[in-house]
Each structure stands twice: as structure tokens, then as C-alpha cells.
C-alpha angles and dihedrals in degrees: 000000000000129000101276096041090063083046089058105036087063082063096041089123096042104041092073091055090049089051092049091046083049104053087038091070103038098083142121138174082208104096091204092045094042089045093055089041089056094055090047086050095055095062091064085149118189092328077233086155100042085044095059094051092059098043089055093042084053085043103063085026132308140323109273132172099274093056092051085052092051096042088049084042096056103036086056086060098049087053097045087050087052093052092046099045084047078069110043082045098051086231119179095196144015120212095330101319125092110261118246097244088054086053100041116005142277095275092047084054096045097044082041097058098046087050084054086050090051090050082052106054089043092069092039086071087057093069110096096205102087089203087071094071082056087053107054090036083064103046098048088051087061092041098061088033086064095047098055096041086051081054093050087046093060089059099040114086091204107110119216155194099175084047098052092049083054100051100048087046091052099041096033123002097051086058088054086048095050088048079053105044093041100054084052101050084049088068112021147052093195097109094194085062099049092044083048093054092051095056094053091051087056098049087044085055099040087060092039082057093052104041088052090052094053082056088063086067098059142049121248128138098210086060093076097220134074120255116265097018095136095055085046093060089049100269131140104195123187112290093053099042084057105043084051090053098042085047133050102223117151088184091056098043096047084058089045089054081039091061088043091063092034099241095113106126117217102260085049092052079042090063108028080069095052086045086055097038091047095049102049099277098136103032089057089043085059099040091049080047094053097042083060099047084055091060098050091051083049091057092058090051080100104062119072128256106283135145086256106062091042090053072053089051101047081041089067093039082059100056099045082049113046128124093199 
């Protein structure tokens, strides 16, 4: 049994009810909007954001309703900010599928998706915890924050580290925190535990950002995205940021400032990998990752021993660990 088999085997009795409150939701009377639901439903993944928000809901007690409306809530959003991202990046696929603005058209994927974000905030008002409603406002408001400052990034020839890690809290690790904080709100009043939980969310997403960035430096078909995208729309993600600033190359750096403004030809983003992964980019993107999945581990020290916080602790293992 791997990893995420032994995750999902601690939620064998809630996912299903996860799945039904999910499909419920995703209907429309509309052909056109119910055929391109069902193409965005048929890419579910590993369910890693709904799963965090009912281990820490088990965690801190037991799946209720409310924590079936916040992980479907979430998770809607997560799916309406993906559609959305395929179109200001111009992407072609996602993970493996084609994109929906590759399959309809820009409009189709935009009105889509805030059909997906409405989806979302009515079952947010589902959720009896009035606190919930804070905590996805809040969330949608980093999540297009990190989306504009990623934009502004890409045109600003300053390089980094303190940028990149705001970036990746704001686009991907706030959204983890929310899945966290919310199961626990779900199931408990103890506000150390729930800020704890958050922060644990964040850490977790912080390490599943980086460790999908290192992918971008290396081949592989089960990954779902060509090596070196992110360079190609403009991004420096960690390991090159570091390896530019461990190493004084002006050739490197004026490719660097060439990706920025999205002038880097292929044979320079070519090499401009090599240059990151043969000066210690990668080793110091992982240590920083690991060091990260350390202190989420740390930030569980508190609860007792359970079946539960060890299905957390493999849940960490499993980020820092992926291969795709």
C-alpha cells in the first residue's frame, strides 16, 4: 500500500460523502456549461485539499456537514482559480488534460469559472460557523493577490528570494491553510488549535509549491507540464533564484532578466536550467522543502498519538515526496 493509499484509507467512510456533496453541486440545466463541468470533473486528482480539511476536522474530532460544505467549497474555488490562471497564462494543459480554454474559448473558461466561484460561496452559506465566510474571503483575496504580484514579477527585472516565498504563500499555501483551518473550525472552538492548524496548512503548502516547481527542471511525462514552463511564461522559481545569487554569472543573469521579460529563447532557458541544477539549485530548493516538512511535522508534536495524526504525518511525507 503507498502513501496515499494509507491517507485515504483514514477517510475511507467520509470521502464518499465528500464525492456525492460534490456532484451534487456540479449541475446545470445549461448542455454547453454541464459538458464542460463534466470535463473539469473528470480531472478530481488526489482530493490532497479536501483531504486536509477532514484530517484535521478528525483530528480535532469527526467529519461533519459543515466540513463536507467547506472542503466542496474550497476545492470549488481551487478549480474556478485554475480555470481561470489556464487563461491569463495562456496555458494549453493542465496536469495532463487540455485546459478548457484550449477546448472552448477563453470566454467559455472565464464565465465557467465564475460560475465554479459561485458554486463555491453557496455552499459556503451552508456552512453554519460564521467564521467560515472570513475565512474564504480571505483566501480569495491572496489568491488573486498572488496572482497579480506573480504578474508584476514577470515585469520586474529584481530577482528574489523573499518574492518567490510570497508569492507561493499567497497562489498556493494560503489556500492549504484555509483546507486546515477550516476542518478545524468545523469541529472545534479551541482557537490555539485552529491557529495551529493553519499554520500547518501553510507550511504543508509552502513544501507542495516548491516541490512542483523543482519538477519544472526536469522531463518527465507523468508530471503534466513541460519542462521549463515556468521560465517560458516569464517565472524564476527557487532553485534558480538561488543558484544566480550563490554564483556571479552575468551570462546567466542577463537570461534570467531575458525570461523575466519573456524574450529567453529555448536553448538559453535550456541552459539557464542546466546553469540552476549544476550550482546547487536544486539541492538548496529541497533542503529549504524539507526543512518545511520538518516544521509541519513539528506543529502536530501537540496532539496525541492517533491514527489520525499519523495519516498528517505520512500526508506531509507525501508532499515532500511526490514524483508528480
Amino acid at each position: 500500500m503507498d502513501t496515499l493509499q494509507q491517507i485515504r484509507q483514514t477517510l475511507e467512510s467520509e470521502m464518499p460523502d465528500f464525492i456525492q456533496t460534490w456532484d451534487q453541486c456540479m449541475h446545470s440545466d445549461n448542455r454547453l456549461l454541464q459538458e464542460v463541468l463534466n470535463h473539469v470533473s473528470s480531472r478530481k486528482g488526489k482530493m490532497m485539499r479536501p483531504s486536509l480539511t477532514m484530517l484535521s476536522a478528525k483530528l480535532c474530532g469527526s467529519v461533519n456537514q459543515d466540513t463536507l460544505y467547506s472542503a466542496v467549497a474550497l476545492e470549488l474555488m481551487h478549480t474556478a482559480t485554475l480555470i481561470h490562471d489556464d487563461v491569463v497564462d495562456e496555458s494549453d494543459e493542465r496536469r495532463g488534460l487540455t485546459s478548457v480554454n484550449k477546448i472552448y474559448d477563453n470566454k467559455i473558461a472565464v464565465l465557467v469559472g465564475d460560475f465554479i466561484l459561485a458554486l463555491a460561496i453557496e455552499n459556503v452559506s451552508k456552512v453554519q460557523n460564521d467564521r467560515f465566510s472570513g475565512v474564504i474571503a480571505e483566501t480569495t483575496q491572496e489568491l488573486a493577490s498572488g496572482e497579480l504580484l506573480q504578474l508584476k514579477s514577470v515585469h520586474n527585472q529584481e530577482i528574489s528570494e523573499d518574492v518567490y516565498f510570497r508569492i507561493i504563500y499567497q497562489k498556493t499555501a494560503s489556500l492549504f491553510a484555509a483546507c486546515a483551518k477550516s476542518g478545524a473550525l468545523s469541529a472545534t472552538t479551541d482557537e490555539d488549535v485552529v491557529k495551529r492548524l493553519s499554520e500547518f496548512g501553510k507550511t504543508i503548502g509552502l513544501c507542495f509549491q516548491i516541490r512542483d516547481d523543482i519538477f519544472d527542471y526536469y522531463e518527465s511525462a507523468e508530471i503534466g507540464k513541460p519542462t521549463g514552463n515556468d521560465m517560458k511564461e516569464g517565472k524564476l522559481t527557487l532553485p534558480v533564484i538561488f543558484a544566480l545569487q550563490f554564483v556571479n554569472n552575468p551570462e546567466m543573469l542577463r537570461i534570467a532578466k531575458a525570461v523575466k521579460n519573456l524574450s529567453a529563447s529555448e536553448t538559453e532557458i535550456a541552459q539557464l536550467i542546466e546553469f540552476a541544477k549544476q550550482n546547487g539549485g536544486i539541492e538548496y530548493a529541497e533542503k529549504r522543502m524539507f526543512e518545511l516538512a520538518d516544521d509541519a511535522k513539528a506543529l502536530l508534536s501537540v496532539f496525541p498519538d492517533s491514527e489520525i495524526k499519523s495519516a498528517l504525518l505520512l500526508y506531509v511525507d507525501y508532499v515532500a515526496r511526490r514524483t508528480l
